[in-house]
N, CA, C and O atoms as a GROMACS GRO file, in nm:
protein
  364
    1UNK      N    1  -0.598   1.555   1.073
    1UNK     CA    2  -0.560   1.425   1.124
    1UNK      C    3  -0.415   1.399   1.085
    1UNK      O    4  -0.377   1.443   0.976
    2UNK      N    5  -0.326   1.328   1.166
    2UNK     CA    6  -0.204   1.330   1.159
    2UNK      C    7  -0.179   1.190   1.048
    2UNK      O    8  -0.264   1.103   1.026
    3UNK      N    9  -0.046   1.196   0.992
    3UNK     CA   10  -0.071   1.108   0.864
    3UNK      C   11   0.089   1.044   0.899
    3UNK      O   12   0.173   1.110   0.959
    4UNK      N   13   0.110   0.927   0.857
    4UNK     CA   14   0.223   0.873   0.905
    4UNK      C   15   0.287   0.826   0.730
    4UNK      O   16   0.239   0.731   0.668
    5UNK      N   17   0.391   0.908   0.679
    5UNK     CA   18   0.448   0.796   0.560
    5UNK      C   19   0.580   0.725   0.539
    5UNK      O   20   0.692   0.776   0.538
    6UNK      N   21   0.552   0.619   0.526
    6UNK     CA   22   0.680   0.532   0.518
    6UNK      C   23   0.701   0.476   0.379
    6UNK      O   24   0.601   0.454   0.311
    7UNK      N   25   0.809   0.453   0.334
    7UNK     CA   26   0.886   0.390   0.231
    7UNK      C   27   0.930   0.238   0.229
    7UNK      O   28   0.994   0.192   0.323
    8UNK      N   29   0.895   0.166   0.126
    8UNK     CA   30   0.944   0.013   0.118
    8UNK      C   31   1.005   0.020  -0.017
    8UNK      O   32   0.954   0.067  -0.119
    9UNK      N   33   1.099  -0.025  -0.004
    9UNK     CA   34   1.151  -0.130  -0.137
    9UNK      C   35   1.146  -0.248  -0.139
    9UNK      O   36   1.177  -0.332  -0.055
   10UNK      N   37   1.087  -0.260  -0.283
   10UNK     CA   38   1.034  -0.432  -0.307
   10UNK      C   39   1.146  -0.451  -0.480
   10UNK      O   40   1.209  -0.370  -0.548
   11UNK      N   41   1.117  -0.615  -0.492
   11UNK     CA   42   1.199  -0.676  -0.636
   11UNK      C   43   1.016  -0.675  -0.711
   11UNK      O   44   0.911  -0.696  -0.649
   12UNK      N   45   1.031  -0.653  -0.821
   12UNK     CA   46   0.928  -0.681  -0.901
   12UNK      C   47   0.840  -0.757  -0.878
   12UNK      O   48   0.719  -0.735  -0.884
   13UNK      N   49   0.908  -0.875  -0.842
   13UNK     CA   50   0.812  -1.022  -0.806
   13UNK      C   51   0.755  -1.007  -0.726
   13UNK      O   52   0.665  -1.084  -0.694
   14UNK      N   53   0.788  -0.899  -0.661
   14UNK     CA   54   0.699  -0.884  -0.474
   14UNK      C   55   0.600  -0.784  -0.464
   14UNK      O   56   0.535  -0.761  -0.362
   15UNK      N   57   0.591  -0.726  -0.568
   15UNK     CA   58   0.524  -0.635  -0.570
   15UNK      C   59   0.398  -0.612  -0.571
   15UNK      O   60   0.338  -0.526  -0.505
   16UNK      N   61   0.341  -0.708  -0.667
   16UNK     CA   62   0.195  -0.749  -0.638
   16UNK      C   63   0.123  -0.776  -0.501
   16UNK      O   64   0.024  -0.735  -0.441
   17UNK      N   65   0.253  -0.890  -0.478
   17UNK     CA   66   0.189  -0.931  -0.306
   17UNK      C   67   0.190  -0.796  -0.201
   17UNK      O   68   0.088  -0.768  -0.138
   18UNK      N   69   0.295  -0.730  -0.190
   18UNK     CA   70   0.318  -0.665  -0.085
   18UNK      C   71   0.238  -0.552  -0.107
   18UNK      O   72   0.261  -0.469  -0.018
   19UNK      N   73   0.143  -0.509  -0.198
   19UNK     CA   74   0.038  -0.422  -0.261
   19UNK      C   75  -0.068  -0.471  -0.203
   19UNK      O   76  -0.140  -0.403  -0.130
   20UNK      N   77  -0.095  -0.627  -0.235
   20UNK     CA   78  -0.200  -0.697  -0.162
   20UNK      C   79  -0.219  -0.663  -0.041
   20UNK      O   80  -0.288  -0.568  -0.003
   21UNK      N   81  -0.142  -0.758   0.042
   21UNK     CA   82  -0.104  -0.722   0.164
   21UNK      C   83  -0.132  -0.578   0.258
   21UNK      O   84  -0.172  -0.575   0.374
   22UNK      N   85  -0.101  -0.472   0.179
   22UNK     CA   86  -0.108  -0.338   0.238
   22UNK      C   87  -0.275  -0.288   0.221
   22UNK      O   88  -0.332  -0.202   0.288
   23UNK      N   89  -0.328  -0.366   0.114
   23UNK     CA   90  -0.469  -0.288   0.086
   23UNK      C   91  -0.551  -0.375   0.237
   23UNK      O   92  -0.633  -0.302   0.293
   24UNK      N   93  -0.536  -0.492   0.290
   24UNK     CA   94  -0.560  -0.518   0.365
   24UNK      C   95  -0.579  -0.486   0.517
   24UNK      O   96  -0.655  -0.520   0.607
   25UNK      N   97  -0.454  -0.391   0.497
   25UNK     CA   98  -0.433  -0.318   0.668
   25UNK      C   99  -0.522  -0.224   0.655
   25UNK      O  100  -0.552  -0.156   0.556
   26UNK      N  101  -0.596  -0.226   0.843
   26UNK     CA  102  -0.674  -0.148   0.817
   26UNK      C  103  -0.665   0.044   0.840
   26UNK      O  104  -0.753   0.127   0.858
   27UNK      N  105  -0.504   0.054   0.826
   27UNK     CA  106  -0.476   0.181   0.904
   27UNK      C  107  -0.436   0.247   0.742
   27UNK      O  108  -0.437   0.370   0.745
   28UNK      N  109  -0.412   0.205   0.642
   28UNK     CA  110  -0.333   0.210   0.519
   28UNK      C  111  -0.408   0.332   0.434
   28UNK      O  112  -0.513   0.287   0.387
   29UNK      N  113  -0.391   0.445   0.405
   29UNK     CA  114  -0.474   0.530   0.327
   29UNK      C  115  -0.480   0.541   0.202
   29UNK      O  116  -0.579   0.543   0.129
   30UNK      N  117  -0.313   0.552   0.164
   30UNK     CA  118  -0.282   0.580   0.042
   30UNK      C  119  -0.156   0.477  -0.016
   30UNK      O  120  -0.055   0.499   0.051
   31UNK      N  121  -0.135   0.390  -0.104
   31UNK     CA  122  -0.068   0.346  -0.149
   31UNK      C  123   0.006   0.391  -0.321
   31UNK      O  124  -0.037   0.357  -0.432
   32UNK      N  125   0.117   0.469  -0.290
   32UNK     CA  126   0.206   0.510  -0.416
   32UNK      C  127   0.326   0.373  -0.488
   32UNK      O  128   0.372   0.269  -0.442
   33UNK      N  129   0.336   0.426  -0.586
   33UNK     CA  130   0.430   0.349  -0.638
   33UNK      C  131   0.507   0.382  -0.707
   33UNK      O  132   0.461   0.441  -0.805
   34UNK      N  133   0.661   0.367  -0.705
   34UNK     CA  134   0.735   0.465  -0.815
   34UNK      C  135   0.828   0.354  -0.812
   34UNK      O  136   0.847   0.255  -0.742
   35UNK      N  137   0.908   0.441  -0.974
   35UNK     CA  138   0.997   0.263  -1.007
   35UNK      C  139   1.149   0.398  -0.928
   35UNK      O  140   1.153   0.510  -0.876
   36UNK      N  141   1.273   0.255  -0.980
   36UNK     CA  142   1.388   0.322  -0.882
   36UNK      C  143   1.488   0.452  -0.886
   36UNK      O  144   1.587   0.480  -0.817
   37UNK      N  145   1.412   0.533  -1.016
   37UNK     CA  146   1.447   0.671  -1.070
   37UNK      C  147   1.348   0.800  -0.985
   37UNK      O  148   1.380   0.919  -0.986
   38UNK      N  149   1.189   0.726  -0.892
   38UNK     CA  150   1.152   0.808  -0.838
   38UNK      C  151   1.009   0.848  -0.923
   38UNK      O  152   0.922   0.920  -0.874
   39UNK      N  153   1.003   0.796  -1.037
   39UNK     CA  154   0.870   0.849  -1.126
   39UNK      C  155   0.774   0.798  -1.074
   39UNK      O  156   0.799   0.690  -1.020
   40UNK      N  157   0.632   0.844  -1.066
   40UNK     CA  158   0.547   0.776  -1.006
   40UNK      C  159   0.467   0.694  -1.102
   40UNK      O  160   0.444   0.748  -1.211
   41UNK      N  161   0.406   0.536  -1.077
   41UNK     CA  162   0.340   0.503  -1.199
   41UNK      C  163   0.194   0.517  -1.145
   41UNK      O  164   0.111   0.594  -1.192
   42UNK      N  165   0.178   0.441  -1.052
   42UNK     CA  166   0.061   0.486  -0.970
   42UNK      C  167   0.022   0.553  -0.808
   42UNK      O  168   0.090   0.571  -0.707
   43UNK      N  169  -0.111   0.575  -0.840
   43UNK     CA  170  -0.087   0.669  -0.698
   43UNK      C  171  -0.279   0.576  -0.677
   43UNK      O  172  -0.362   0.579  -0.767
   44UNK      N  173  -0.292   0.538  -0.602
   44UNK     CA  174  -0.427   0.444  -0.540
   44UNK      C  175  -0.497   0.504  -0.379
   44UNK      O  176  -0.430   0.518  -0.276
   45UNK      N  177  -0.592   0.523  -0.388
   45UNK     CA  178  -0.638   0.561  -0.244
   45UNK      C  179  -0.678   0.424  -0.208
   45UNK      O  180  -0.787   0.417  -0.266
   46UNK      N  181  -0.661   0.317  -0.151
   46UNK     CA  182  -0.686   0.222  -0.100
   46UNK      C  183  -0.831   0.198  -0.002
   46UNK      O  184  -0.881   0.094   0.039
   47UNK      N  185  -0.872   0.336   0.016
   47UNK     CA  186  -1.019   0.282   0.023
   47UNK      C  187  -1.112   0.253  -0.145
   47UNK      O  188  -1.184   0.153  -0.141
   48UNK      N  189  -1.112   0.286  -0.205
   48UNK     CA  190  -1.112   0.279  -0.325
   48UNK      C  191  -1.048   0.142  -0.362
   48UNK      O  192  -1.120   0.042  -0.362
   49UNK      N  193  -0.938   0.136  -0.389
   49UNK     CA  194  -0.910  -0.033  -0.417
   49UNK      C  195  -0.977  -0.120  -0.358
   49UNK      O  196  -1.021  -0.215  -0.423
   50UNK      N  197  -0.999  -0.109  -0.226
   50UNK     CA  198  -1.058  -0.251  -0.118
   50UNK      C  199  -1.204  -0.310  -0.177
   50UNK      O  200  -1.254  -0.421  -0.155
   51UNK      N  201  -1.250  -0.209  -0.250
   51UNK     CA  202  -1.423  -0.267  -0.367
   51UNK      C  203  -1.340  -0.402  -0.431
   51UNK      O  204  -1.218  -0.401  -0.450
   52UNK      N  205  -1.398  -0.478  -0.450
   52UNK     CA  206  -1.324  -0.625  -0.482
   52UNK      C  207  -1.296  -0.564  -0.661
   52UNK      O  208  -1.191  -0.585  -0.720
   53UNK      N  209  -1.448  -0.467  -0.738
   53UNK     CA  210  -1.418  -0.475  -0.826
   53UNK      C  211  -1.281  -0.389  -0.896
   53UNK      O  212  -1.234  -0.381  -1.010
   54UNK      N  213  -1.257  -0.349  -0.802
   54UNK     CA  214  -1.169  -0.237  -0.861
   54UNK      C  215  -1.002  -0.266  -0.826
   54UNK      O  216  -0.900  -0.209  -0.867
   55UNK      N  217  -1.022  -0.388  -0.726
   55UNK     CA  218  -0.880  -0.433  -0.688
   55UNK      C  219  -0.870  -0.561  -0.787
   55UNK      O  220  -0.748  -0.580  -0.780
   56UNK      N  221  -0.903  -0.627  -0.846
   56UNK     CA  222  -0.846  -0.767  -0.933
   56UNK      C  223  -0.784  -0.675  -1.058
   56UNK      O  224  -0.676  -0.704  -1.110
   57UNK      N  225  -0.870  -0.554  -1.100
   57UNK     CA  226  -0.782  -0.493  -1.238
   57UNK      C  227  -0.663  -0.432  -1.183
   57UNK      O  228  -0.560  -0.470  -1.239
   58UNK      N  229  -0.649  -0.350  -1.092
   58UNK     CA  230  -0.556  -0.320  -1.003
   58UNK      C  231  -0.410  -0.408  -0.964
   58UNK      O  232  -0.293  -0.371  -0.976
   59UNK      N  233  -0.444  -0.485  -0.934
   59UNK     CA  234  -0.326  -0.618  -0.897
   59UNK      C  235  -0.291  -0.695  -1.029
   59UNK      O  236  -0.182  -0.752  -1.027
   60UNK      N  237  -0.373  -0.708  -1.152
   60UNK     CA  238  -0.322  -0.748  -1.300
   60UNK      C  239  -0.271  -0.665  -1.333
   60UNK      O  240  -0.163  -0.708  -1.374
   61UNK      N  241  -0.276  -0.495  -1.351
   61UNK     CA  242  -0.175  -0.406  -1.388
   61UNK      C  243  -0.060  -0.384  -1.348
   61UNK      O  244   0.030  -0.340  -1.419
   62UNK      N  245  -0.047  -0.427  -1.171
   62UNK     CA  246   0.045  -0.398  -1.125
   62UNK      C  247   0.152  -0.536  -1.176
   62UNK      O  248   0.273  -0.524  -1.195
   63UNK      N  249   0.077  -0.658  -1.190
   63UNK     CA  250   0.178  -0.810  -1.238
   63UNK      C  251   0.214  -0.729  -1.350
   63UNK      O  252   0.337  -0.731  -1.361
   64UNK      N  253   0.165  -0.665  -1.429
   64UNK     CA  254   0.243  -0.635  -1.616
   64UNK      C  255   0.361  -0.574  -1.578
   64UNK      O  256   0.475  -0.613  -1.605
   65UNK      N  257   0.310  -0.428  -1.483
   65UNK     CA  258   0.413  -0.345  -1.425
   65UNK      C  259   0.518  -0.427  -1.412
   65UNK      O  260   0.630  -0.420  -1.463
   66UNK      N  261   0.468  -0.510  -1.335
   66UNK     CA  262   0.617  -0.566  -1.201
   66UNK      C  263   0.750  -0.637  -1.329
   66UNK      O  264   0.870  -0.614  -1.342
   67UNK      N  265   0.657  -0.724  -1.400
   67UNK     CA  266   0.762  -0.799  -1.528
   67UNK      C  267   0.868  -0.680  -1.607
   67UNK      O  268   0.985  -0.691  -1.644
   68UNK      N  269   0.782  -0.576  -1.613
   68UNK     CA  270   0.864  -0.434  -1.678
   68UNK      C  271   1.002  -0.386  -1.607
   68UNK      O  272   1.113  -0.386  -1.661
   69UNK      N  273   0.981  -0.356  -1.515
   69UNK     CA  274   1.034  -0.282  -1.379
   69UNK      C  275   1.113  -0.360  -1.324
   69UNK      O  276   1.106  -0.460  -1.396
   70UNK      N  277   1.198  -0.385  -1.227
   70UNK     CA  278   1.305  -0.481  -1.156
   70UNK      C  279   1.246  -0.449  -1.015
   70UNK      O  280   1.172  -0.526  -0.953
   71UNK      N  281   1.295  -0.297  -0.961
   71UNK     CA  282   1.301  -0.245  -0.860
   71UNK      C  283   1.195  -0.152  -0.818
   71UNK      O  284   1.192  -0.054  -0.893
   72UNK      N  285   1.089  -0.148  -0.704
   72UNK     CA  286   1.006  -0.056  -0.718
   72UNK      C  287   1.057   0.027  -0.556
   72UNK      O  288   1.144  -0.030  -0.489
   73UNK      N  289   1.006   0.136  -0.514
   73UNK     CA  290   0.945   0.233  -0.385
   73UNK      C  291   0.787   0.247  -0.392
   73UNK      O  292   0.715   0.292  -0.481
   74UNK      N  293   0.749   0.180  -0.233
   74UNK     CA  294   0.597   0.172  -0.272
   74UNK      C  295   0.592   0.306  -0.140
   74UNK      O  296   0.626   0.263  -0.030
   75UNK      N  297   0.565   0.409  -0.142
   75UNK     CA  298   0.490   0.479  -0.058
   75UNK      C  299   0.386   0.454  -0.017
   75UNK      O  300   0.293   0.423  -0.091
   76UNK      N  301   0.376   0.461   0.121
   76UNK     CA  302   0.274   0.382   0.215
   76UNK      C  303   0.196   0.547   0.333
   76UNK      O  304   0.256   0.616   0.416
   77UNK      N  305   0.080   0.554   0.296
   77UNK     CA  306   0.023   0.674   0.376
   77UNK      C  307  -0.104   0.606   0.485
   77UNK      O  308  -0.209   0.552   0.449
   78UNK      N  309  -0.058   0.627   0.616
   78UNK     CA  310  -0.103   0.555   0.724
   78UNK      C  311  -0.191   0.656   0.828
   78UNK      O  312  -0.136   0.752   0.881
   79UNK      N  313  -0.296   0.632   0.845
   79UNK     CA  314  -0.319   0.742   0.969
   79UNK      C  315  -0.269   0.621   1.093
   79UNK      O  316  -0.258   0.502   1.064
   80UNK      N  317  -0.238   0.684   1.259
   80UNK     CA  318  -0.211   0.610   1.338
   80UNK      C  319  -0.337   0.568   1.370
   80UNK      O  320  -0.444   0.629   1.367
   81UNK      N  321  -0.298   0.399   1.416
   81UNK     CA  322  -0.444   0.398   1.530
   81UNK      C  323  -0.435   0.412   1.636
   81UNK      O  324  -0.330   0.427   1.700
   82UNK      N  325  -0.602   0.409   1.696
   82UNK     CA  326  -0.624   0.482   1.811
   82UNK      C  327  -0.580   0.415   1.931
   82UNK      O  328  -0.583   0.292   1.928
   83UNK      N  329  -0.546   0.463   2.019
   83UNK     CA  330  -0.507   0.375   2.132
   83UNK      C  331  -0.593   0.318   2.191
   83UNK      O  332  -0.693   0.383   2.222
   84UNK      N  333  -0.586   0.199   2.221
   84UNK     CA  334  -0.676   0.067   2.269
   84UNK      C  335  -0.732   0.134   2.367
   84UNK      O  336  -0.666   0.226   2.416
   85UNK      N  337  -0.892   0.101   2.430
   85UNK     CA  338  -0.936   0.152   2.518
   85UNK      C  339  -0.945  -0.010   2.641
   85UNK      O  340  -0.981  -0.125   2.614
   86UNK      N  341  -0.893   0.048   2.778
   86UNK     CA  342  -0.909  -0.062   2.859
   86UNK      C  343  -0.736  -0.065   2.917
   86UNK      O  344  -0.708  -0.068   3.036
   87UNK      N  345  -0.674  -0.066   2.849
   87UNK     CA  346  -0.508  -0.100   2.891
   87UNK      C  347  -0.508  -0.212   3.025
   87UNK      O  348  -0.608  -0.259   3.079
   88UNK      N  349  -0.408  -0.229   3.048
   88UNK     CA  350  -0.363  -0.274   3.169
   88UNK      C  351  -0.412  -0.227   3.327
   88UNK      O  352  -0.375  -0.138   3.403
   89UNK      N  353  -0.518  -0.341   3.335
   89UNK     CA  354  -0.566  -0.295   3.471
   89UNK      C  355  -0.757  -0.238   3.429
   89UNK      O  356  -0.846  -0.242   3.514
   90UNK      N  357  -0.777  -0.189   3.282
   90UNK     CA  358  -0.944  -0.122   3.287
   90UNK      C  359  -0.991  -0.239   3.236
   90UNK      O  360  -0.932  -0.341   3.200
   91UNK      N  361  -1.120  -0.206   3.239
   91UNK     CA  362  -1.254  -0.261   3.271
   91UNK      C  363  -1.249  -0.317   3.106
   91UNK      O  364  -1.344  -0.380   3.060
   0.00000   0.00000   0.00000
């Protein structure tokens, strides 16, 4: 299956949210995180996070992180979705 990855830079403060945010999408596989030297701190399969219990400890580690850190790169691993069935003009 074809895998799509993209790169964000976030400020510390944003980091939590925009973590949030991504565990939400439903195309999102893998969510990385490295501070602005490139080290990785975490690496999350986001089906795995989306269990409620395993995302509230998840998003408190990442607030400690974020106060530490200034600048993060969140690697984002996406499969595409599928193309809509029906388009313009079907049933």
């Amino acid at each position: 299956m074809e895998k799509i990855y993209e790169e964000l830079k976030v400020l510390g403060r944003d980091l939590v949210d925009k973590v949030s945010s991504l565990m939400h999408e439903g195309n999102v596989r893998r969510v990385i995180i490295k501070d602005s030297r490139g080290h990785t701190f975490m690496e999350v399969p986001v089906a795995v996070a989306a269990v409620g219990a395993v995302a509230l400890p998840l998003l408190a580690a990442l607030g400690a992180l974020a106060a530490l850190v200034a600048d993060f790169t969140i690697g984002v691993e996406r499969v595409p979705e599928p193309p809509k069935e029906g388009g313009p003009g079907g049933k």
